[in-house]
RODO-122505 format. One record per residue: residue number from 1; y, z negated, x negated of N, C-alpha, C, CB in turn. Coordinates in steps of 0.05 Angstrom, whole numbers. Each point is the difference from the previous one (the first is absolute). Glycine has a CB too. Layout:
<nodes>
(NUM, (Y, Z, X), (Y, Z, X), (Y, Z, X), (Y, Z, X))
...
</nodes>
This chain:
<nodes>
(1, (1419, -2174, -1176), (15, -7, -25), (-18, 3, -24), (29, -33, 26))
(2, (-20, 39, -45), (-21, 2, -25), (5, -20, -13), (-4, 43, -7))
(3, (-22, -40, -8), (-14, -34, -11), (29, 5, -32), (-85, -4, 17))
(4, (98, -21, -22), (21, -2, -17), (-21, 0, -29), (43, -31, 36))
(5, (-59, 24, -38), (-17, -2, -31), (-26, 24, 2), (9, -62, -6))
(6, (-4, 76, -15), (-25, 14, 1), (-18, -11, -21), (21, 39, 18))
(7, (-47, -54, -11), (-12, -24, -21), (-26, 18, 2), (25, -58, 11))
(8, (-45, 56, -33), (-28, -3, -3), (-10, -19, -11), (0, 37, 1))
(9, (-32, -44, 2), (-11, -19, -10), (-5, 4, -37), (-21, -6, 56))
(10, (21, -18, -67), (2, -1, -27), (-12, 21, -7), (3, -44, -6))
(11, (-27, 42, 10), (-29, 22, -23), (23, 26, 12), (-77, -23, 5))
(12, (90, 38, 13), (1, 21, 5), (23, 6, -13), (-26, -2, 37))
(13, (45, -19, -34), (30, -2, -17), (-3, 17, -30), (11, -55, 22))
(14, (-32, 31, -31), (-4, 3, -28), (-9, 30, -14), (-12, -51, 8))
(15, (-16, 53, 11), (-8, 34, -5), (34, 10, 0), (-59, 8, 32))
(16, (69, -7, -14), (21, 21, -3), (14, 2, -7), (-5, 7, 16))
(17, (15, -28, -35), (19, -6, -29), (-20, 14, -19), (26, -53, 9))
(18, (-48, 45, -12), (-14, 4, -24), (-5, 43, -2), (-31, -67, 7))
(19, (32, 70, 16), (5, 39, 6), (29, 9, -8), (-30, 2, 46))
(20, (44, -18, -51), (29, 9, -7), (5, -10, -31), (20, -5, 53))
(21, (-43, -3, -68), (8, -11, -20), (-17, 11, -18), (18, -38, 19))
(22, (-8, 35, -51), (-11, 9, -24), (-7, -30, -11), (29, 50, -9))
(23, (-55, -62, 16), (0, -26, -13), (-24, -1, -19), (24, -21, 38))
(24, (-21, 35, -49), (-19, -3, -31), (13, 2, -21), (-36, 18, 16))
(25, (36, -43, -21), (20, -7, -23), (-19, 9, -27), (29, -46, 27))
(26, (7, 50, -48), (-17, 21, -30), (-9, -28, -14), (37, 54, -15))
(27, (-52, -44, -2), (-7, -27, -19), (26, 0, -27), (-65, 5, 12))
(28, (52, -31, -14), (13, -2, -23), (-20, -27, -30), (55, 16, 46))
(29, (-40, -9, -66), (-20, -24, -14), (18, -21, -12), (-38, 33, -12))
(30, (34, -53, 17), (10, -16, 2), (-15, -24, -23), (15, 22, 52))
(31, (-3, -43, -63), (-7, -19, -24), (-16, -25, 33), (55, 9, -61))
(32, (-86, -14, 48), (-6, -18, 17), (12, -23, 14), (-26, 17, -22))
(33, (31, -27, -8), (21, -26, 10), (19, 6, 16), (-5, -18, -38))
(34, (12, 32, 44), (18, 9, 27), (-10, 11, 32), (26, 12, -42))
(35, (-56, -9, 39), (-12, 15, 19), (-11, -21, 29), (-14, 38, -47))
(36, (23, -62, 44), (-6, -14, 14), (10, 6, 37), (-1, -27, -53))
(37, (-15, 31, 59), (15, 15, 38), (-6, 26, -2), (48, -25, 10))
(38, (-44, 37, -32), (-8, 34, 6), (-23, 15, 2), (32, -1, -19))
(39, (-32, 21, 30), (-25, 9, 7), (-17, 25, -18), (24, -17, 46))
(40, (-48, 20, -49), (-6, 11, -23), (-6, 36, 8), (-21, -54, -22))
(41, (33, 71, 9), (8, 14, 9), (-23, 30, -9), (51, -34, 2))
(42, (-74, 16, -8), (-32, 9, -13), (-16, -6, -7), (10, 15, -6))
(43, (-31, -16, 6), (-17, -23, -4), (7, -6, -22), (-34, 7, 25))
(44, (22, -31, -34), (-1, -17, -22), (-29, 0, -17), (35, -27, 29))
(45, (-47, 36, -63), (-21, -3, -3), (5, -20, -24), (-20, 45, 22))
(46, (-7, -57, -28), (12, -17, -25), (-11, 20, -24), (-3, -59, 22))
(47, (23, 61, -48), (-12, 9, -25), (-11, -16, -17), (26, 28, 4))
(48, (-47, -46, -1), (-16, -16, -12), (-19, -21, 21), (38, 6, -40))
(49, (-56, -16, 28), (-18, -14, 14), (11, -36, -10), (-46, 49, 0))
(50, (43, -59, 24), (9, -29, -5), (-25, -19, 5), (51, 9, 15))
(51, (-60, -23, -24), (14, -13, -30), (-14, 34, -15), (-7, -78, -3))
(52, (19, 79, -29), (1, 22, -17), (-25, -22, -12), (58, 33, -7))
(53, (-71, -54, 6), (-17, -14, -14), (-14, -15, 15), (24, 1, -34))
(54, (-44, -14, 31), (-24, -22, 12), (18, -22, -6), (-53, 19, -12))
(55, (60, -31, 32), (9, -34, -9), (-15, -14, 13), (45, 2, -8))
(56, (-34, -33, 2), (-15, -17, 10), (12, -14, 23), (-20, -1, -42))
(57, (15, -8, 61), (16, -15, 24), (-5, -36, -5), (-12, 48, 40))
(58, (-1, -52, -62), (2, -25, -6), (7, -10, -20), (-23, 1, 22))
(59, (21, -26, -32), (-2, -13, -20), (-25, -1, -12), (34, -21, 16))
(60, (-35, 26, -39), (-34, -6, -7), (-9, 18, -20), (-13, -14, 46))
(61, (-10, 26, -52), (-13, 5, -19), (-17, 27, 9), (2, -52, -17))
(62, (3, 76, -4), (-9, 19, 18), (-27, 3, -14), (45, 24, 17))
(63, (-74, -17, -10), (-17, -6, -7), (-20, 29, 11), (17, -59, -4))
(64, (-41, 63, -12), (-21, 16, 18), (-17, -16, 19), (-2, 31, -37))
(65, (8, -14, 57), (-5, -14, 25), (-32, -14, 0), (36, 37, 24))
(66, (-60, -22, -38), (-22, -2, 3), (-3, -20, -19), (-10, 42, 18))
(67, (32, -62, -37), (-8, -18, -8), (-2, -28, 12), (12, 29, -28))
(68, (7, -24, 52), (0, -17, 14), (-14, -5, 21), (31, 3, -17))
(69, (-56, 8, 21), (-18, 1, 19), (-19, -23, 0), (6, 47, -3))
(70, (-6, -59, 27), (-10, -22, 2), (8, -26, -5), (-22, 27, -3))
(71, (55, -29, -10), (9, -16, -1), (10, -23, 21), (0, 31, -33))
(72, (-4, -57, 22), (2, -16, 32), (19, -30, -18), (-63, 18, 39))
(73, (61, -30, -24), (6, -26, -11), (-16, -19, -6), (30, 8, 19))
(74, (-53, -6, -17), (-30, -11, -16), (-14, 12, -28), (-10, -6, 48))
(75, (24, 37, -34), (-16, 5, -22), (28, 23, -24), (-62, -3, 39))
(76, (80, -3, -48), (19, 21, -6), (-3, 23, -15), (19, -33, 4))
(77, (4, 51, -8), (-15, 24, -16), (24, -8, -28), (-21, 49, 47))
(78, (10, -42, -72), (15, -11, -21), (9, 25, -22), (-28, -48, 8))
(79, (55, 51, -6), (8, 22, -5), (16, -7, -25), (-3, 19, 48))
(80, (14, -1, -71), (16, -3, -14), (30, 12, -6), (-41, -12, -7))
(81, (54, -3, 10), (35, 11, 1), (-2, 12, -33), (34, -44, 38))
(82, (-23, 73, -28), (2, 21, -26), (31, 6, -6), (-48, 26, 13))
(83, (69, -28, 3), (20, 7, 5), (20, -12, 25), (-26, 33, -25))
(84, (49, -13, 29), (24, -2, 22), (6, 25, 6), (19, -39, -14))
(85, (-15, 49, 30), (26, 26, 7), (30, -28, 5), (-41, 56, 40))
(86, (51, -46, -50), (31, -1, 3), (12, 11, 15), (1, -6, -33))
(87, (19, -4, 50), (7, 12, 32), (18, 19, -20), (3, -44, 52))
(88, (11, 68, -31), (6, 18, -6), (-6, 28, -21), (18, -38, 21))
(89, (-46, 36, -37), (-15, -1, -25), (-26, 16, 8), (21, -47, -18))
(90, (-30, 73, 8), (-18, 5, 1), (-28, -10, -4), (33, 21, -3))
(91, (-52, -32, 12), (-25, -11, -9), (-12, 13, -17), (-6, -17, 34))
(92, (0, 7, -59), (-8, 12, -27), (-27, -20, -16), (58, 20, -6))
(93, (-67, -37, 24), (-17, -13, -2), (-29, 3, 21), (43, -23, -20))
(94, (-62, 29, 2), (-21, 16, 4), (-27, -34, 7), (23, 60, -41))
(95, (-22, -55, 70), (-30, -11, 2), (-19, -3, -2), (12, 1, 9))
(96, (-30, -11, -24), (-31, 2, 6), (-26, -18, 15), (17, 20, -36))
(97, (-27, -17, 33), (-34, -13, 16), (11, -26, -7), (-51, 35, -8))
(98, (54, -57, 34), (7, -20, -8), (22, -10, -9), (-33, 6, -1))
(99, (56, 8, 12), (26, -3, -8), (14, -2, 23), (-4, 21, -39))
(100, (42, -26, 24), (22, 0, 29), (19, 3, -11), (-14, -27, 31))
(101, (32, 34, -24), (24, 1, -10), (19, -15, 20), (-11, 43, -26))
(102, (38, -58, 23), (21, -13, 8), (17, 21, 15), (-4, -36, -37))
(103, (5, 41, 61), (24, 11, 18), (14, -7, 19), (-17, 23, -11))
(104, (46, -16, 11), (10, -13, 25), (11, 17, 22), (9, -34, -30))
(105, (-10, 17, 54), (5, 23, 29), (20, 24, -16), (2, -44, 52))
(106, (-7, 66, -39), (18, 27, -5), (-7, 10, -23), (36, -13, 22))
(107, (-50, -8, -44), (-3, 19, -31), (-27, 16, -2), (26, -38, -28))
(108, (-29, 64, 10), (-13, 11, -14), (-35, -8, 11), (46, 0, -38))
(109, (-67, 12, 44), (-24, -7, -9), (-10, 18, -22), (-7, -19, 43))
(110, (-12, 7, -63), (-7, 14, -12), (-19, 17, 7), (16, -27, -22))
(111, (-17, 50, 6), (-9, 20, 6), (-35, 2, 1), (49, 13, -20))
(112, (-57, -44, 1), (-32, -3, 5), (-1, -16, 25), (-17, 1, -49))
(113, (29, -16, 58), (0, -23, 25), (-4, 19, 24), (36, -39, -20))
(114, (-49, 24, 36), (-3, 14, 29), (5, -27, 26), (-42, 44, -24))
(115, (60, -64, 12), (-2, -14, 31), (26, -30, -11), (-74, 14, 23))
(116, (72, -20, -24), (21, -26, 3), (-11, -30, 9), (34, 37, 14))
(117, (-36, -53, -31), (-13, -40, 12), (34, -11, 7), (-56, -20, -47))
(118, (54, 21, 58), (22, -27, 17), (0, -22, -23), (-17, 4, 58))
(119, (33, -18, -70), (10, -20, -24), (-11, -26, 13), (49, 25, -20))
(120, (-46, -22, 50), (-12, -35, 20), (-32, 13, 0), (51, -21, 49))
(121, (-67, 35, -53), (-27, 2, -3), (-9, -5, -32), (0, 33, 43))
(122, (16, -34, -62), (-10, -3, -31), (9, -39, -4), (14, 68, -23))
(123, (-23, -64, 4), (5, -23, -16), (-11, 0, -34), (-3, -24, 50))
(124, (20, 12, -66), (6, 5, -29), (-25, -24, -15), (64, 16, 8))
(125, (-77, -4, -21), (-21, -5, -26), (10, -18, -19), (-17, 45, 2))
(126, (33, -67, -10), (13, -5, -27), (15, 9, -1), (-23, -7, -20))
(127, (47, 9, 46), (24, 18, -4), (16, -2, 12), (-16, 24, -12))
(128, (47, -25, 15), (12, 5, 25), (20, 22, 0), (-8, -46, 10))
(129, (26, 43, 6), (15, 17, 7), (23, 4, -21), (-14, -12, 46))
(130, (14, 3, -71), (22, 5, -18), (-24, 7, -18), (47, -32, 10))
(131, (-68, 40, -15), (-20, 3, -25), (0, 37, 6), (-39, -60, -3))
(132, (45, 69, -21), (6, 23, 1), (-33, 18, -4), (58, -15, -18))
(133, (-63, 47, 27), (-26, 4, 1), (-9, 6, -39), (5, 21, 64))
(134, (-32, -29, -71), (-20, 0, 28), (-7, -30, 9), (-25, 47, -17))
(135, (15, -37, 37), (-13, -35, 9), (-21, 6, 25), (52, -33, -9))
(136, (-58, 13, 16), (-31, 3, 30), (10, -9, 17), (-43, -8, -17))
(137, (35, 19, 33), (5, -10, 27), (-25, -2, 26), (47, 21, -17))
(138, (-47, -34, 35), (-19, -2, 19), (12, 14, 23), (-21, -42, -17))
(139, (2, 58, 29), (9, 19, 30), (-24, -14, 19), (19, 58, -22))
(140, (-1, -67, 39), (-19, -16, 21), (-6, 20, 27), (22, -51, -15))
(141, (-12, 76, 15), (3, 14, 21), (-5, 38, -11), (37, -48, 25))
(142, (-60, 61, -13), (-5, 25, 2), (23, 13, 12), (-47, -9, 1))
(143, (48, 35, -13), (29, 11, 3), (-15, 32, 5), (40, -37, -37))
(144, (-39, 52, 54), (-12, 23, 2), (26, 33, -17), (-33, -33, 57))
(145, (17, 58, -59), (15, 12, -14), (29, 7, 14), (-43, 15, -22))
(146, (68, -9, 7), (22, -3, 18), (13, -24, 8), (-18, 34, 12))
(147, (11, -56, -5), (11, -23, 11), (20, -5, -9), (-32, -14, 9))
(148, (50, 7, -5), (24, -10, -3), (11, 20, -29), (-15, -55, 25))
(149, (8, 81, -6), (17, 23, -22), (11, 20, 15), (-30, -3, -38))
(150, (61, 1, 32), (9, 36, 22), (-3, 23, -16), (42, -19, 29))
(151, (-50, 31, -14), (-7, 23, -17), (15, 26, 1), (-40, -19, 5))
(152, (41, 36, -24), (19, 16, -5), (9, 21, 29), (-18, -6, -55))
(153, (39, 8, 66), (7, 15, 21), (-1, -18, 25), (-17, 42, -23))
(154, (0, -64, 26), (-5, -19, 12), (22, -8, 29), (-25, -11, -52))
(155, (44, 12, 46), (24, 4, 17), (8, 19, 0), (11, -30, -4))
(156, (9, 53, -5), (-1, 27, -1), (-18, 17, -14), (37, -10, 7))
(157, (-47, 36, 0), (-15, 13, -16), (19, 28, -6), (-48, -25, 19))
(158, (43, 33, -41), (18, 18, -17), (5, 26, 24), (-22, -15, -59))
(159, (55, 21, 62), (-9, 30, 17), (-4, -10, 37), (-34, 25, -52))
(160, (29, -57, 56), (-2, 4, 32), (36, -3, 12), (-61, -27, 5))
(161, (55, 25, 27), (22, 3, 2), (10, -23, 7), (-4, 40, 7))
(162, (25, -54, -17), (22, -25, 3), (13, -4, 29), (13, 10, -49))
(163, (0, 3, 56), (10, 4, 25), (2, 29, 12), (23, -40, -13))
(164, (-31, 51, 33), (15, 13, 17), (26, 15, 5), (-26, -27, 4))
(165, (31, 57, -8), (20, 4, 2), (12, -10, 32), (-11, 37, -41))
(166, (46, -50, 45), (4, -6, 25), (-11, -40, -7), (-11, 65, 32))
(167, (16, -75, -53), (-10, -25, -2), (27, -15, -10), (-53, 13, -11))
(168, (59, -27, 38), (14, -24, 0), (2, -20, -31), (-14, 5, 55))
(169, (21, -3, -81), (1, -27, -15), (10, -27, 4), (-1, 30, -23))
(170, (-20, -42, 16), (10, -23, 7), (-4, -20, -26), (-8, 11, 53))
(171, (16, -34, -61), (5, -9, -22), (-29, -4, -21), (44, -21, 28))
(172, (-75, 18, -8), (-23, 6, -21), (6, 17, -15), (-31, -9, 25))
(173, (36, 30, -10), (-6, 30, 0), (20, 6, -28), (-10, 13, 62))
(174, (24, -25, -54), (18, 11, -33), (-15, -14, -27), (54, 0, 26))
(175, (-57, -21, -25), (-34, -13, -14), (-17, 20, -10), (-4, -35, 32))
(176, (-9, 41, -17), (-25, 24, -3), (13, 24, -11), (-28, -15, 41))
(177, (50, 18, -41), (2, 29, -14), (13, -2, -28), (6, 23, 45))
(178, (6, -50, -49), (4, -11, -23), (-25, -6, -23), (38, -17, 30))
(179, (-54, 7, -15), (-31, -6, 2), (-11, 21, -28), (-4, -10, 66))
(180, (1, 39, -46), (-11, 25, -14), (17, 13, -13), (-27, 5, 29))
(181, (58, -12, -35), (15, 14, -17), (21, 15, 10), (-36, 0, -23))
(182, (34, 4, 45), (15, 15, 24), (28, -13, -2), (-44, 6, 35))
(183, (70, 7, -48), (19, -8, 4), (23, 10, 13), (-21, -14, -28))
(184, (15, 36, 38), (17, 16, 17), (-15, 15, 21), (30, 5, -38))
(185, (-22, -7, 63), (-21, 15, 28), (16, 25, 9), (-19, -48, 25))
(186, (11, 54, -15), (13, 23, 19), (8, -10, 29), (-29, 35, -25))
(187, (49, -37, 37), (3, -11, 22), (14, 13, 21), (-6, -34, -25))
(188, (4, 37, 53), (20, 15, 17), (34, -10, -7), (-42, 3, 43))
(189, (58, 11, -40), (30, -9, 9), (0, -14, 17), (17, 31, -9))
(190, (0, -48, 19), (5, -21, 12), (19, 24, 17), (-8, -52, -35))
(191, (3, 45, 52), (11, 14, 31), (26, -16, 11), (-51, 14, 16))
(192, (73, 6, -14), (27, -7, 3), (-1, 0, 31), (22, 21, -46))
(193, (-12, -45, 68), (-1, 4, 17), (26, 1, 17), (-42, -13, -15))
(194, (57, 29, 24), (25, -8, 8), (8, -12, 31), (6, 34, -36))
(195, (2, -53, 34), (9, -17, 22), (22, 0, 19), (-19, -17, -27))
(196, (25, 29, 53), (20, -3, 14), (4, -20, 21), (0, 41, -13))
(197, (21, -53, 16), (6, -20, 23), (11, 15, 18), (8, -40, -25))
(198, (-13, 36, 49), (19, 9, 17), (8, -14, 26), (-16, 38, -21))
(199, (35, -25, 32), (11, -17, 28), (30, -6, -5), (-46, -25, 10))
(200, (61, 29, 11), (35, -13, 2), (7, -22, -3), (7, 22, 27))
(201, (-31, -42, -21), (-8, -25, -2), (-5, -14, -17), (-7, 11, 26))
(202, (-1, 4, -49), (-12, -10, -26), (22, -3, -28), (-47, 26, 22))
(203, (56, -45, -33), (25, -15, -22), (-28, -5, -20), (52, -32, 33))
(204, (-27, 34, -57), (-20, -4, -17), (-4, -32, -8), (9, 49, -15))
(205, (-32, -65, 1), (3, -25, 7), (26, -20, -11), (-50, 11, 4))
(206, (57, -2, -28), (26, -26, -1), (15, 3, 14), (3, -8, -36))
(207, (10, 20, 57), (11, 11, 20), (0, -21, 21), (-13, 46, -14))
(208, (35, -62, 26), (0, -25, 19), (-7, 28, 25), (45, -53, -22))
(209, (-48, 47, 37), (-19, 16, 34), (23, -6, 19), (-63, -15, -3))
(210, (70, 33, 10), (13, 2, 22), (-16, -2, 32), (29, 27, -36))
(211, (-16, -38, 53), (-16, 4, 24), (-12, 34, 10), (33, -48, 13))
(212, (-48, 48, -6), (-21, 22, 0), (-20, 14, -33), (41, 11, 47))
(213, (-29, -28, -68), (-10, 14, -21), (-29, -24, -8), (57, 30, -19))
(214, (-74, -6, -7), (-18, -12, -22), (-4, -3, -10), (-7, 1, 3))
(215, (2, -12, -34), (-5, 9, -23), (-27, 18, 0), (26, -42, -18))
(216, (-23, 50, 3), (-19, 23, -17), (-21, -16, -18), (42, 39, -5))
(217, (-59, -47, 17), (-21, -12, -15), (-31, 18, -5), (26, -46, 20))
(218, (-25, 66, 1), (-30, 27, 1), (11, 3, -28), (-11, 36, 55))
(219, (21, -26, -68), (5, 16, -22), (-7, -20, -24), (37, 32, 24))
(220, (-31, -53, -21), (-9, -21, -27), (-33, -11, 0), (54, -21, 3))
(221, (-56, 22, 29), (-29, -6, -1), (-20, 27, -11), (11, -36, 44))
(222, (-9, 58, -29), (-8, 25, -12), (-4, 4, -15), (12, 11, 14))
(223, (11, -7, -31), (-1, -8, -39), (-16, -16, -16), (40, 2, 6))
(224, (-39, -21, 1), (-26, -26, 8), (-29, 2, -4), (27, -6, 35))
(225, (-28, 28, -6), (-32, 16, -2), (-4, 18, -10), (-9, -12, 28))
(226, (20, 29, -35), (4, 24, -25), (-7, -16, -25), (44, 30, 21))
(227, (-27, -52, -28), (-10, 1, -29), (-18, -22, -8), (42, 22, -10))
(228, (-49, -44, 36), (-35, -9, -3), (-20, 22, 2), (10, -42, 22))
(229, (-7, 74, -18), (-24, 18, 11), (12, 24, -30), (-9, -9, 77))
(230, (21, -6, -89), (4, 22, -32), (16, 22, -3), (-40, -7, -5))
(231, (59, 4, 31), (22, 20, -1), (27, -14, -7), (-25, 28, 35))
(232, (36, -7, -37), (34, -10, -3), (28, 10, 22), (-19, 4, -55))
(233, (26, -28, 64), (20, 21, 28), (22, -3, -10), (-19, -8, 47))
(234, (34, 32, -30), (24, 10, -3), (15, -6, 25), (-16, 33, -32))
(235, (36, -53, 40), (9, -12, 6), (29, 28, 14), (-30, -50, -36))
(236, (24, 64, 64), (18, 19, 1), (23, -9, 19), (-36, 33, -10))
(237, (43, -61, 13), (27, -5, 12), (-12, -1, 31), (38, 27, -39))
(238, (-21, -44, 61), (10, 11, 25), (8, 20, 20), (0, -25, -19))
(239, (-17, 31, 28), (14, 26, 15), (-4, 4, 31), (-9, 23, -43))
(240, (29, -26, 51), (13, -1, 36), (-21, 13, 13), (53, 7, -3))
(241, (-51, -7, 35), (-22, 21, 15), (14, 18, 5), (-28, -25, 21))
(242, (29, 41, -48), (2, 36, 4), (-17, 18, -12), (41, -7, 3))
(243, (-55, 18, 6), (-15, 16, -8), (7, 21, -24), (-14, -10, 45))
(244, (32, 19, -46), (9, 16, -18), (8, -26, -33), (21, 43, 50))
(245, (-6, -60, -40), (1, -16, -24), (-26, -6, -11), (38, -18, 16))
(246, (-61, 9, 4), (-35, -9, -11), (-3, 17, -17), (-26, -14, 38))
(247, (28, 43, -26), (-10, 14, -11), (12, 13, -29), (-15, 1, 47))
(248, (37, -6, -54), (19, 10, -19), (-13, -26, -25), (52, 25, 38))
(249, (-43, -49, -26), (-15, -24, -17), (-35, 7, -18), (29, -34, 45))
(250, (-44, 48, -24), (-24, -1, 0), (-5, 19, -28), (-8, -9, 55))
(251, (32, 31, -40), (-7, 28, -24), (7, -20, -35), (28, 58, 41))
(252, (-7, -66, -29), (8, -11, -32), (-28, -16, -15), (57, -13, 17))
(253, (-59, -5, -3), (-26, -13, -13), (-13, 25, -16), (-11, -39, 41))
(254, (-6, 57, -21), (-22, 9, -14), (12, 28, -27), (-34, -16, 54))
</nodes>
C-alpha cells in the first residue's frame, strides 16, 4: 500500500519552497517613523558624527584639566567662574589659566576647556548658586584630560555603518537614525504571503460544526505568524481535497 502523506523533514521542506521561489524582496523608502518591523534593505551609514560637539555628561564646571591637579579636599584647587554655556547655545566663552566656566549635562564645552569637575566636587567662594559669574570656587577633586567629556563622534563616527543591510528595526533603532538626521531608510517590501485552508472537514469559524466538521483556525493562526515575522497574508479561502481545486486556488494567489 503506499504511504497516504508524502512528508519531509522541516530544513528539507523549506530548502524546497525556497528553490521555487523569488524571495528577494525590492526595496523601498519608507518615512522612519513608520519603519518599525521592517527590514533594511542596505546598509545604513550615518551622515554626521554624534555628538557634532564636546559636551559634558555632568553638571559642573568645565575647566583646564591641569588646573586641577592635585586637588584634594585638604588641600583645594581655586578657580574662577568666567562664564556659562547655555543649554542648547553655542559656548562662546573663552577659558583661561585658572578658570571655569558653568555647564550642564548635554551642553556645549568650551572650546579652551579640556575636562569637566562634577558640581558635588566644587564648592562656592562668597557665593552661591543664584550669584551670577564671575565668582570662585573650590575643586576638591583632580579631574584628568577628557573626563567627564563626550567627545565628538564619540557614539557614532561620521560615515560608519548604523546597521546592516537585512537589519531587523526595532524601536532604539528608529532613535538612532533620528539621532543622525536619517529620516527616511530604504527598506525590503513586506512579503505577501498567501494562505490556503484545506480539507472537506474544514467550516469557516462563525460557522456552528456539524458532526464530522472544524473550524478553520491554521489560517488565522498563520496570518498570525506572517505578520509577527513582517509579512502580510492573504487569506485564500477553503478548499476541499481536490487536487485540481488546490491547485486552481494556489494559481490565483500567486
Amino acid at each position: 500500500m503506499p504511504e497516504f502523506f508524502n512528508v519531509l523533514p522541516p530544513e528539507d521542506a523549506r530548502r524546497l519552497m525556497f528553490a521555487h521561489m523569488d524571495w528577494r524582496m525590492a526595496p523601498e523608502t519608507i518615512p522612519v517613523s513608520q519603519a518599525l518591523g521592517r527590514v533594511t534593505a542596505a546598509a545604513v551609514h550615518s551622515p554626521q558624527a554624534l555628538p557634532g560637539f564636546r559636551r559634558s555628561t555632568m553638571d559642573g564646571y568645565a575647566v583646564r584639566a591641569a588646573d586641577t591637579y592635585g586637588a584634594s579636599g585638604s588641600l583645594p584647587a581655586f578657580l574662577q567662574v568666567v562664564g556659562e554655556v547655555p543649554m542648547g547655545e553655542a559656548a562662546t566663552v573663552e577659558i583661561g589659566s585658572g578658570q571655569a566656566a558653568v555647564v550642564h549635562t548635554g551642553g556645549m564645552i568650551p572650546e579652551t576647556a579640556d575636562a569637566v569637575v562634577q558640581i558635588e566636587q566644587t564648592q562656592f567662594i562668597s557665593a552661591d548658586e543664584t550669584t551670577p559669574p564671575p565668582f570662585e570656587i573650590e575643586v576638591f577633586k583632580a579631574v584628568a584630560v577628557g573626563q567627564n567629556v563626550l567627545q565628538i563622534g564619540e557614539d557614532v563616527a561620521l560615515d560608519s555603518e548604523i546597521f546592516a543591510a537585512g537589519h531587523l528595526l526595532r524601536p532604539q533603532d528608529l532613535g538612532g537614525l533620528l539621532a543622525v538626521g536619517i529620516t527616511e531608510v530604504a527598506v525590503a517590501q513586506r512579503p505577501r504571503v498567501g494562505i490556503l485552508a484545506t480539507g472537506d472537514e474544514v467550516v469557516a469559524p462563525a460557522l456552528l460544526t456539524q458532526p464530522g466538521q472544524i473550524r478553520d483556525i491554521n489560517s488565522y493562526t498563520v496570518s498570525g505568524q506572517v505578520a509577527a515575522a513582517g509579512g502580510t497574508a492573504v487569506r485564500g479561502g477553503i478548499i476541499p481535497d481536490d487536487y485540481e481545486a488546490l491547485a486552481a486556488a494556489a494559481r490565483q494567489l500567486l
